[in-house]
N, C-alpha and C positions, 0 to 999 in steps of 0.2 A: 927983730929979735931972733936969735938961733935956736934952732929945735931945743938944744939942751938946757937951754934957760926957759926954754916956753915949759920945757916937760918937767924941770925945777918947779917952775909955778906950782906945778898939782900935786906936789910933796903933799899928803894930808886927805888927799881926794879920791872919790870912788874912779876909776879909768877902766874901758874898756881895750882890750888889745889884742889887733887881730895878728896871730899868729902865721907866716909860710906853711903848706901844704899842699895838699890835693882837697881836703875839706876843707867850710870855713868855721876855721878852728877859733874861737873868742875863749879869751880869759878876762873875767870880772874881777877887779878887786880894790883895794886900799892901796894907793901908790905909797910905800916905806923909804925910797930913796932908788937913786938914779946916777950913774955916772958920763963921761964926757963919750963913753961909746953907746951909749944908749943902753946899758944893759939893765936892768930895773928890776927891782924886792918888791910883790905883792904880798898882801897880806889879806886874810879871808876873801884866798880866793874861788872860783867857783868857776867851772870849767860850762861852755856853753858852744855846744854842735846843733849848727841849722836853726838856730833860734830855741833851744830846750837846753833849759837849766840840767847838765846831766851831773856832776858831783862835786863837791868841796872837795878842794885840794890843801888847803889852808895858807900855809907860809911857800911863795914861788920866787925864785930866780931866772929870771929871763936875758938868755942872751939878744944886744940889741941886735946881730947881721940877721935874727927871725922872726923881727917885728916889718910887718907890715905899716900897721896905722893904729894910733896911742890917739881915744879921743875920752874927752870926760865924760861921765856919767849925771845926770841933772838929775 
């Protein structure tokens, strides 16, 4: 399966994604939609440095060339 259909599947789903940096930067949220370069619309999201939930962001736009690794939330 290719990344962009596997990351299709979780259309609906809470996903974690880790961010390029110097920290390790996680965004929480509601995967809203996704396109063929990976760039991806979170939805209540919630910003998480070093393991602590630090603030809601709400509605995010992620470019895919600063994703690191897109995994679900159980």
């Amino acid at each position: 399966m290719f990344p962009t259909k596997k990351v299709q599947s979780l259309i609906g789903s809470k996903i974690q994604v880790e961010m390029k940096g110097p920290l390790r930067h996680v965004l929480e949220g509601t995967l809203n939609s996704v396109d063929d370069y990976l760039n991806i619309h979170l939805q209540e999201t919630v910003e998480i440095v070093n393991g602590k939930r630090m603030r809601s962001l709400g509605s995010v736009v992620l470019r895919g060339n600063n994703i690191i690794m897109i995994r679900p939330v159980e």
